[in-house]
N, C-alpha and C positions, 0 to 999 in steps of 0.2 A: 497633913492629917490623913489623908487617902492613905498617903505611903504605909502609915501607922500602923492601920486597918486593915491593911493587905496582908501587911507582917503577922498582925495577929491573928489574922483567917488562916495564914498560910504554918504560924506553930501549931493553933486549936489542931487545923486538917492533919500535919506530925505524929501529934499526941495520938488522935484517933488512933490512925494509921496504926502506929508502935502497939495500944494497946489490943489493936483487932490481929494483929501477929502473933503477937502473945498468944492469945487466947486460941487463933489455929496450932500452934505449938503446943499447947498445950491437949488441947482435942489430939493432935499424932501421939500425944505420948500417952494417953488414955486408950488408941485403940492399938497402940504397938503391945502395950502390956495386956491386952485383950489375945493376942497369939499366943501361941503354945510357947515356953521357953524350952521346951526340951521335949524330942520325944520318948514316948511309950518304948522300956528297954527290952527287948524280947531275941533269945541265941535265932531266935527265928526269920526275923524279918529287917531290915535299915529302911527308914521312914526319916525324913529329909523334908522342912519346907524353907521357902524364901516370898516375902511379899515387898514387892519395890513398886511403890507409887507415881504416877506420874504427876501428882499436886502433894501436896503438904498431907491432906487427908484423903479419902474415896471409900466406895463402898465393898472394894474387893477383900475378901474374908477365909483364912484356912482355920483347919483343927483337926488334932489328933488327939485321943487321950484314952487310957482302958478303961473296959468296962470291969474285966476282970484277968486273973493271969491268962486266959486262954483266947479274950476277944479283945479288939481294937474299932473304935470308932474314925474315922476317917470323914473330910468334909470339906469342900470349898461353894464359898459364894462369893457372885458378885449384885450388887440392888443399882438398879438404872442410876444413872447422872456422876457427877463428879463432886466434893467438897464435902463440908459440913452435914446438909439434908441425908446423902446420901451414907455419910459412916455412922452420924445417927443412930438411923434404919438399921443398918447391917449391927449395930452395938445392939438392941432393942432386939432383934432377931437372933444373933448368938447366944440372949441370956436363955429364951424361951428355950432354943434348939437343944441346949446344954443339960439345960434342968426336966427336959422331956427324955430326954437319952439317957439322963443318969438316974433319974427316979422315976418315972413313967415305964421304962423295959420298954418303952416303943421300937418297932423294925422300920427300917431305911422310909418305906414307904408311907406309914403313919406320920412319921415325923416331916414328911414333905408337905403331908394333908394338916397338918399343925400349925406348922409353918403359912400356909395358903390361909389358913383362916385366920392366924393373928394378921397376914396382913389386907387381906378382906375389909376387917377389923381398925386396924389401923393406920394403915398409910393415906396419903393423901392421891388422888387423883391421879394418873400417871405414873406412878412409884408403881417401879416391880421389880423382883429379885431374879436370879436366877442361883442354882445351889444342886449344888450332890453330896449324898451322905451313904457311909459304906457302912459297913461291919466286916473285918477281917476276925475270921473265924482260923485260927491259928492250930487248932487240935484235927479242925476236919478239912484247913488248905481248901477254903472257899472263901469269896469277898461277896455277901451277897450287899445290892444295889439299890437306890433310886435316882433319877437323874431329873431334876426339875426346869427344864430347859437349859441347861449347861451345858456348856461346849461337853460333846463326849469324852470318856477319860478313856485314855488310849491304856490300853495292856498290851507289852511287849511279850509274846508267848511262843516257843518253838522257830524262829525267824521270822512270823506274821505280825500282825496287829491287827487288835478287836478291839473293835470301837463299840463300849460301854453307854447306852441310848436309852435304854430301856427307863421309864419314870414316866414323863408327863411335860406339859407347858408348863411355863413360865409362874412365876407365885404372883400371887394378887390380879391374876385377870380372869380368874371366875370361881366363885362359890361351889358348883355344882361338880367341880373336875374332880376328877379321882385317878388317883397315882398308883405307877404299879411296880414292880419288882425283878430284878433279873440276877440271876447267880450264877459265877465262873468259878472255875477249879483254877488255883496256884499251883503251879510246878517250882524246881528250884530253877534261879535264875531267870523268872520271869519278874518284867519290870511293868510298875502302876504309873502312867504321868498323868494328873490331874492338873488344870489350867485355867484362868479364863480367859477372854478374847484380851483380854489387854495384852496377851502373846501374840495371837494369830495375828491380830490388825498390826502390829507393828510393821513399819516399812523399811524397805531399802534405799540408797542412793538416790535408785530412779522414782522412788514413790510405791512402787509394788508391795502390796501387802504379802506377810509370807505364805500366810493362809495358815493350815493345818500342816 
């Protein structure tokens, strides 16, 4: 009888299991189709992204899309933690970011202070984001900026690198912040890489992170 009992604890616990798979399966294919499938076509610029998870789901988040034939939206985030809570969040944040960029005309910096208040608003405890949102300005070759505690986004320019910082802290740890703005000029053959630390922390062999 024990035996019985065991078996049937141990199919119930199975079933669980299969069906809570499922369901994270299904969450990745909800926020894979959340990414841009294609970018913005312009004789002007190649815009390229890739988002590889290190669980089934997380809260790491890109986007590109025009505003109009002459501007580009540009954007990555990452929201603290790993799983479900966390892509969530980042889902719940991409709709706000999207529908204030496209119908609001907000600039980089507005829409960071948008962002800080939905999650002022709504996260829970401990939850915070971090995010960069651009505007490439394609008629006047300027990206202008805000950077909401995100790793800086590196621009390749003339043989140097300028690390792109300019913005603010982190989203959701205070009401009263206020984000600010920075604008670079594009040359031809200057290159934009945008990241989050799920790059830099990656290790080597010996454990080394790569850093920046």
């Amino acid at each position: 009888l024990a035996l019985v009992i065991e078996n049937t604890d141990l199919i119930q616990s199975l079933v669980e299991q299969e069906r809570l798979k499922s369901e994270v399966m299904l969450a990745r294919e909800i926020q894979q189709a959340l990414l841009p499938s294609s970018a913005p076509r312009h004789q002007g610029i190649d815009l390229h992204g890739q988002m590889v998870s290190s669980t089934e789901v997380g809260g790491d988040y890109f986007e590109y899309f025009a505003l109009d034939d002459e501007r580009i939206v540009i954007a990555i985030g990452d929201v603290s933690g790993k799983g479900i809570p966390a892509a969530m969040l980042m889902a719940s944040l991409q709709a706000v970011f999207k529908n204030r960029a496209l119908k609001g005309g907000l600039g980089p910096a507005a829409l960071n202070q948008e962002l800080n208040d939905y999650l002022m608003d709504h996260a829970k405890p401990g939850q915070f984001a971090t995010f960069f949102c651009g505007v490439l300005d394609l008629a006047r070759a300027t990206l202008t900026f805000s950077s909401a505690g995100q790793c800086p986004a590196q621009l390749a320019t003339n043989g140097f690198i300028d690390r792109l910082g300019n913005g603010g802290m982190l989203l959701g740890a205070s009401r009263l912040h206020r984000f600010e703005e920075g604008t670079v000029a594009f040359r031809p053959g200057d290159l934009l890489f945008l990241y989050t630390d799920g790059v830099t922390e990656q290790a080597n062999a010996s454990g080394e992170q790569f850093g920046e």
